[in-house]
C-alpha positions as CSV (number, residue, x, y, z in Angstrom):
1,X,55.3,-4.9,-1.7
2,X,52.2,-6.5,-1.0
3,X,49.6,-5.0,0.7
4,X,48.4,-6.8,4.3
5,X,45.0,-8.5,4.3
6,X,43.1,-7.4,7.1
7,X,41.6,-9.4,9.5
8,X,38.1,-10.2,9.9
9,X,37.6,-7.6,12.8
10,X,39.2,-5.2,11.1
11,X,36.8,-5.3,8.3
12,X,33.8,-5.3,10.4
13,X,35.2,-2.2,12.5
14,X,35.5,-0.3,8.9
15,X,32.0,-1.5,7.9
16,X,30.5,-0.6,11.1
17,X,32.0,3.1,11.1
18,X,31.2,3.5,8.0
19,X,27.6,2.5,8.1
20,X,27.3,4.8,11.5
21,X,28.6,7.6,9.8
22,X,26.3,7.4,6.9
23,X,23.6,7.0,9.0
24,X,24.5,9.7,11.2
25,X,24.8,11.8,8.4
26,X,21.7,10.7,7.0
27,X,19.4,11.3,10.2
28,X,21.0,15.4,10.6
29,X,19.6,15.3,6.8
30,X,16.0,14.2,7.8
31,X,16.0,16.3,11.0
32,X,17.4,19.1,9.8
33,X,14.8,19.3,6.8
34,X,12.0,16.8,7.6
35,X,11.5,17.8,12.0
36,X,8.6,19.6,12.6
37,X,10.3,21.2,15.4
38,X,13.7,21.2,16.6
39,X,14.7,18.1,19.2
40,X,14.5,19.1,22.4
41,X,12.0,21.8,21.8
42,X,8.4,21.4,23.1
43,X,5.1,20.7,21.0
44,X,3.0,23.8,21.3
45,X,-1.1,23.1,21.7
46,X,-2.7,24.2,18.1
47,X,-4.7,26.6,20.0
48,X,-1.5,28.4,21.3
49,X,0.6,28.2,17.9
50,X,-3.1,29.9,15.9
51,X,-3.3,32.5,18.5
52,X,0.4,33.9,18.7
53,X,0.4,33.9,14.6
54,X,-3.0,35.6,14.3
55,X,-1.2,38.3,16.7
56,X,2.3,38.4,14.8
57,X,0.7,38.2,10.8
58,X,-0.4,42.1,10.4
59,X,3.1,42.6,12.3
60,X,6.1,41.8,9.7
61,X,8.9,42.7,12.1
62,X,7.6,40.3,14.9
63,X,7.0,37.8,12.5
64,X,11.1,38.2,11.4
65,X,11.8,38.4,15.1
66,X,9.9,35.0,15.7
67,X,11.6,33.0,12.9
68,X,15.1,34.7,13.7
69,X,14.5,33.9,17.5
70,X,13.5,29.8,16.2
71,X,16.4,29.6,13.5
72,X,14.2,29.6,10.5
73,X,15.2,28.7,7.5
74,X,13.5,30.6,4.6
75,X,12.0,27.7,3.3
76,X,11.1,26.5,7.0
77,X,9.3,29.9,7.4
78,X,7.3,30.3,3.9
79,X,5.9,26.0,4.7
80,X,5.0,27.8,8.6
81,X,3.8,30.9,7.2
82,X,1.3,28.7,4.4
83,X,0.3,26.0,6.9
84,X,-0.7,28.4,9.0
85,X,-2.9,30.8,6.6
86,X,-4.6,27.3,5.1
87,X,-5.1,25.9,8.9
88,X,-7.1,29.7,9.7
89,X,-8.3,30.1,6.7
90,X,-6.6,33.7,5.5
91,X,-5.0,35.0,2.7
């Protein structure tokens, strides 16, 4: 039995959900690994964000608490952890 041909809307629905889907997909990619910050979340002054790591860096167990609290990833948490010591200028 011969298979239907679809109609032209039919074709552009597929080809629309399609496309959405990927690009969907594509943007939780670039968020999830690209975002500074999460969406929603509010920009903290550089002033603020140097201060509460200069408090938290000789303190390991706030530091854990901090990226646990923010839903670090590791690798979110090493890139935080060197931006910050080459923005201050410590080792």
């Amino acid at each position: 039995m011969a298979k239907a041909s679809k109609d032209p809307t039919s074709f552009w629905e597929d080809v629309y959900k399609v496309s959405s889907e990927e690009f969907a997909a594509m943007g939780k990619f670039l968020i999830a690994n690209e975002a500074p910050r999460p969406f929603g979340s509010e920009k903290v002054p550089p002033e603020e964000e140097d201060m509460t790591y200069s408090l938290m860096r000789e303190d390991p167990e706030a530091l854990f608490q901090f990226f646990t609290e923010q839903g670090a990833s590791f690798e979110s948490a090493v890139k935080y952890v060197a931006r910050m010591r080459k923005r201050l200028g410590t080792p």
